[in-house]
Steps between C-alpha positions, in 0.01 A plus 500: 500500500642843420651654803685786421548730242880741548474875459832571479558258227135507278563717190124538455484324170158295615600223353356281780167719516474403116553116567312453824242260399258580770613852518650559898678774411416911503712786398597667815530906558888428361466292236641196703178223504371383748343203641132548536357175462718241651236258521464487157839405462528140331872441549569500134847712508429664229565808590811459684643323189419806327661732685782626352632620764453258760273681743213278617491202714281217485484258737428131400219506763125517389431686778599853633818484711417691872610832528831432698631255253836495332287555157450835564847641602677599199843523625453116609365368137804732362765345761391127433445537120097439556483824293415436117576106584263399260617691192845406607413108532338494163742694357368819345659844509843596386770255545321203649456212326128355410401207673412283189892544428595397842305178505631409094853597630807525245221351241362851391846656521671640142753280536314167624348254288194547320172459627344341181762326247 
């Protein structure tokens, strides 16, 4: 369930508004969105893999996390690497490697064997 959403890192691009499927997300005052309708939330990721700038947590929970947990305190996700995990573990965003080419291995590499002779 989404958790947290970073201020000092969002760019405002709204990239996660736009692919919300059950829309939990308003524009704040700022810019910065912000989590309206938790509930709603159906633990899809979607729009932490979308951020491009790795500024929302969601937690693997299908439930919302209680207000003193570790899912809400930024400097903790950012210390442990929680922060933009998921875009990281699949592999999108500059310099990472997708996760299709991580389970192949050396097979979709230039220089490894074909896929398809």
């Amino acid at each position: 369930m989404i958790e947290l959403v970073s201020a000092a890192r969002c760019v405002t691009c709204d990239k996660c508004v736009a692919v919300c499927p059950t829309n939990v997300f308003d524009r704040g005052a700022d810019g910065v969105p912000v989590i309206s309708r938790q509930q709603d939330c159906q633990t899809c990721f979607q729009c932490e893999a979308n951020c491009p700038t790795d500024a929302l947590f969601v937690a693997p929970q299908t439930h919302p996390l209680p207000a003193g947990s570790s899912a809400h305190d930024e400097d903790h996700l950012r210390r442990t690497g929680l922060l933009g995990s998921y875009r990281r573990d699949i592999g999108w965003g500059r310099g990472r490697t997708p996760g299709a080419a991580k389970a192949v291995g050396p097979a979709l590499s230039p220089s490894g064997p074909p896929l398809i002779s």
